[in-house]
SEMIVEX-717387 format. One record per residue: x, y, z of N, C-alpha, C, O in turn; residue in three letters. Coordinates in steps of 0.1 Angstrom, whole numbers, padded with zeros to 4 digits, always signed. Atoms other than C-alpha are relative to their C-alpha. Layout:
<recs>
XYZXYZXYZXYZALA;...
</recs>
This chain:
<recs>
-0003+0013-0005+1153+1327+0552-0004-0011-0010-0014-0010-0018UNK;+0002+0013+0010+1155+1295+0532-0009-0010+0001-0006-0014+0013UNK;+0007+0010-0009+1131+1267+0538+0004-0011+0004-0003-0021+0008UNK;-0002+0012-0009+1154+1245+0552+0004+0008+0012+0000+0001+0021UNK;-0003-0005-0008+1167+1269+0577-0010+0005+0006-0008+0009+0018UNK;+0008+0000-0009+1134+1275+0587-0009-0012+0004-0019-0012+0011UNK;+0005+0011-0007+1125+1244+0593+0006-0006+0011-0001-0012+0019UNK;-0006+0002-0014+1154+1239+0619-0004+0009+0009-0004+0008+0021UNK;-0001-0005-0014+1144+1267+0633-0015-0003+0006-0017-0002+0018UNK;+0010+0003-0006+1109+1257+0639+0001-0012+0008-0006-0012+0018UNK;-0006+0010-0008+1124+1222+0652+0008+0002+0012+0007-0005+0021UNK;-0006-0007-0016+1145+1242+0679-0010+0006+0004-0010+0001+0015UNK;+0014-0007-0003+1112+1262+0687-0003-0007+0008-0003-0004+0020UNK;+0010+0014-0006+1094+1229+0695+0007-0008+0007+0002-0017+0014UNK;-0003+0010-0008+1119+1213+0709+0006+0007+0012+0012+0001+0021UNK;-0006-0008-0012+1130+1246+0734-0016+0001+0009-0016+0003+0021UNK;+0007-0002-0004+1092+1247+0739-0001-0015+0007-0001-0014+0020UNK;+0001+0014-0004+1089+1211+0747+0009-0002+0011+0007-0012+0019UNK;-0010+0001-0015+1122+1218+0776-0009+0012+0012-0009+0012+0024UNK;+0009-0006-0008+1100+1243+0789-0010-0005+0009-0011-0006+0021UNK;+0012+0008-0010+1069+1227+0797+0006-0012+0006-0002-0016+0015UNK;-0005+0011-0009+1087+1200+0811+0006+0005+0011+0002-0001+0021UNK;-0004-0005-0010+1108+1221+0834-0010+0007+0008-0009+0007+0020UNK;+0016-0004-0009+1072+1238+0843-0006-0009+0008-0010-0007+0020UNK;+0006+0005-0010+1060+1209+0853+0008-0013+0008+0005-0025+0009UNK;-0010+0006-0010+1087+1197+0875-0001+0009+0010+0000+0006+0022UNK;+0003-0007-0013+1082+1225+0892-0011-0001+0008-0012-0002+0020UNK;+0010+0003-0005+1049+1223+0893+0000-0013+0010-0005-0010+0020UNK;+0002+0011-0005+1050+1191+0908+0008+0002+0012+0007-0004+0023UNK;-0010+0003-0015+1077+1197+0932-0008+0009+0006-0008+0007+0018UNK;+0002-0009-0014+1059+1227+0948-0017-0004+0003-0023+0000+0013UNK;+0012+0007-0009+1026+1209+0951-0001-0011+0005-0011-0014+0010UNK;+0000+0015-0005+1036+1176+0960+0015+0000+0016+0016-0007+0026UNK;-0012+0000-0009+1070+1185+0979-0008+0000+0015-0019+0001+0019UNK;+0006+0003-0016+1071+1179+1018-0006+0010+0006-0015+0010+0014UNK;+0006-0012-0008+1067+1216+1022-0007+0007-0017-0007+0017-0023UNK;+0010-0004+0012+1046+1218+0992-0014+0006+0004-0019+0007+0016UNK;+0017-0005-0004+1010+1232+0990-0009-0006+0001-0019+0001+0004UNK;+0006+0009-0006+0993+1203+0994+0001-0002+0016-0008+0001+0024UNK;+0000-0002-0013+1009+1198+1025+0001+0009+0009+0004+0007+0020UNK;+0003-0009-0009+1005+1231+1038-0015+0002+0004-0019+0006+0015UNK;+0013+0000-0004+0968+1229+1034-0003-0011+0006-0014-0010+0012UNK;+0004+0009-0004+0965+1198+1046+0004+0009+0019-0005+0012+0026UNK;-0001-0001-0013+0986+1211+1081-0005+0009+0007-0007+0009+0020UNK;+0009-0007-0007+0966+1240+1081-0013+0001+0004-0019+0009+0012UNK;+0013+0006-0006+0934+1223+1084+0002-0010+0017-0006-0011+0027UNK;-0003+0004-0012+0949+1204+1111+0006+0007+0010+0006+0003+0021UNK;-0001-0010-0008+0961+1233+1126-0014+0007+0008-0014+0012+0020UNK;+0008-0007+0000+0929+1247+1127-0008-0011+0010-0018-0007+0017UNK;+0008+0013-0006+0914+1214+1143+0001+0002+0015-0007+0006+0023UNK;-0009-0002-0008+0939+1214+1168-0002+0013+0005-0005+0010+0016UNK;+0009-0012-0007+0928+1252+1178-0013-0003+0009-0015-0003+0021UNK;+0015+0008-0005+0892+1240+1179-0001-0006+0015-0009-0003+0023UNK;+0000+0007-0007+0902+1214+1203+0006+0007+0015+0005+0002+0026UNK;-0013-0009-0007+0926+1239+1224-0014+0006+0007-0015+0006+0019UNK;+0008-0010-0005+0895+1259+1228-0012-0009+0012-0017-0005+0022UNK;+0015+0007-0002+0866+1233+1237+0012-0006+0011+0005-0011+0020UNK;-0001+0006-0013+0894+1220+1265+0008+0014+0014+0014+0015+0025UNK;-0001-0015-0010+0899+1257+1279-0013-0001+0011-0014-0001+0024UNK;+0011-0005-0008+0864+1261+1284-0006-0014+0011-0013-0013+0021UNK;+0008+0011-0010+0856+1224+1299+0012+0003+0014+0010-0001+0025UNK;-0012-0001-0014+0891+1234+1324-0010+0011+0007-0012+0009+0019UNK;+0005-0013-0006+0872+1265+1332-0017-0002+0007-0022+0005+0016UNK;+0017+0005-0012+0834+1248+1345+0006-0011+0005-0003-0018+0011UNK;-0003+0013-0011+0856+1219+1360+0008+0012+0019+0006+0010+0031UNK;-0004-0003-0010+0876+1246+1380-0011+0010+0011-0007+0013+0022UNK;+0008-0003-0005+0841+1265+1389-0007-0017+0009-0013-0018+0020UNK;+0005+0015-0008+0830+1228+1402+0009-0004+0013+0006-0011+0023UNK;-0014+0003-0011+0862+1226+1423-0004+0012+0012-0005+0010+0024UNK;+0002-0011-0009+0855+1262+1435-0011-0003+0010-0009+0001+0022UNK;+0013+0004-0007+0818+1248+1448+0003-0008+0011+0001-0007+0023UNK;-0003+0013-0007+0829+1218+1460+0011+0003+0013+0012-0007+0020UNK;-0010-0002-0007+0858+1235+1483-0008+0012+0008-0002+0018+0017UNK;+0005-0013-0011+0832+1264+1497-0013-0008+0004-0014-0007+0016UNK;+0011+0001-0002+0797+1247+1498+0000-0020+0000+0004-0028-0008UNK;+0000+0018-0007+0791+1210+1519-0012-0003-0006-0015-0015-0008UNK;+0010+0007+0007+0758+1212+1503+0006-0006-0016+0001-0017-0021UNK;-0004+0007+0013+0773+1203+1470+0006-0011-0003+0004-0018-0013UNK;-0001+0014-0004+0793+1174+1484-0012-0006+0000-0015-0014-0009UNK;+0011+0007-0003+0761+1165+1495-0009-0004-0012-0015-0015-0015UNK;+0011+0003+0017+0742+1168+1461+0011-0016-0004+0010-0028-0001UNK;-0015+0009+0010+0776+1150+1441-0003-0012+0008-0008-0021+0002UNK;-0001+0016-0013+0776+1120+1472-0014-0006-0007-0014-0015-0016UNK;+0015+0004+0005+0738+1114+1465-0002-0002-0016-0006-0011-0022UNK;+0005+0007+0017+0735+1116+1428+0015-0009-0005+0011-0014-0015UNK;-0014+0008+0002+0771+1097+1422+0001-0011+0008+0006-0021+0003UNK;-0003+0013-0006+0772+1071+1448-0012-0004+0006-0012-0014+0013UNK;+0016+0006-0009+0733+1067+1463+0004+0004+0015-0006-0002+0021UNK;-0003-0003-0009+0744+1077+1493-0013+0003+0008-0023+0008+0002UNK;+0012-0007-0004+0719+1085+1519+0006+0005+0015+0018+0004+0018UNK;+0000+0002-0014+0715+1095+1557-0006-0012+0006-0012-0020+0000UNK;+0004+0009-0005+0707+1074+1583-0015+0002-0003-0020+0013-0006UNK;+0013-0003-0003+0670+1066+1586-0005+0003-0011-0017+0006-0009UNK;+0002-0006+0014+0668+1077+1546-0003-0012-0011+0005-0021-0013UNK;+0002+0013+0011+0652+1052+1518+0005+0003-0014+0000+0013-0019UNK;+0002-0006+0008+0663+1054+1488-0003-0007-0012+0002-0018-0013UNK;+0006+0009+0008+0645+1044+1457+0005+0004-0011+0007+0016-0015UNK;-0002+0000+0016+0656+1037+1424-0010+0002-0009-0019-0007-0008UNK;+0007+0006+0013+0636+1043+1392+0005-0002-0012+0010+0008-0018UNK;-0007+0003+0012+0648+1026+1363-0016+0004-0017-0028+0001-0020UNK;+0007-0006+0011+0633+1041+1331-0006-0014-0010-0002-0025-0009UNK;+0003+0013+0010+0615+1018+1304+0007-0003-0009+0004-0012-0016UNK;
</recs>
């Protein structure tokens, strides 16, 4: 080879290498930035995972509200507790005293 013909070819080299990384990082960019990129897949799957969390912590409060329901629908003493500590309620002939904390 001659040294001018290898100097074009190292100028096509650099300038096929130079369409390269550029088309690399278009991609790159589109598939970490895009809507359904990987950014926003980790982002939805932390919010996914939140959203579980939350799914679970209102199972279990459904499940000691519907034990509280069960009480409340078999046992009059438990009205009775719930009446008295929620509304002061008393019987007749009954005092009832407040203590307010310091």
């Amino acid at each position: 080879m001659k040294a001018r013909n290898f100097s074009k070819f190292l100028k096509n080299i650099k300038k096929k290498n130079a369409l390269i990384l550029l088309l690399l990082s278009i991609g790159l960019v589109y598939i970490l930035f895009d809507q359904r990129g990987l950014i926003q897949r980790i982002r939805l799957a932390s919010e996914k995972s939140s959203l579980e969390d939350r799914i679970e912590q209102l199972r279990k409060e459904n499940a000691s509200m519907q034990v509280e329901i069960t009480k409340l629908q078999t046992s009059d003493k438990e009205i009775e507790r719930i009446a008295r500590e929620k509304y002061f309620m008393h019987r007749n002939g009954e005092k009832v005293i407040k203590v307010e904390p310091k």
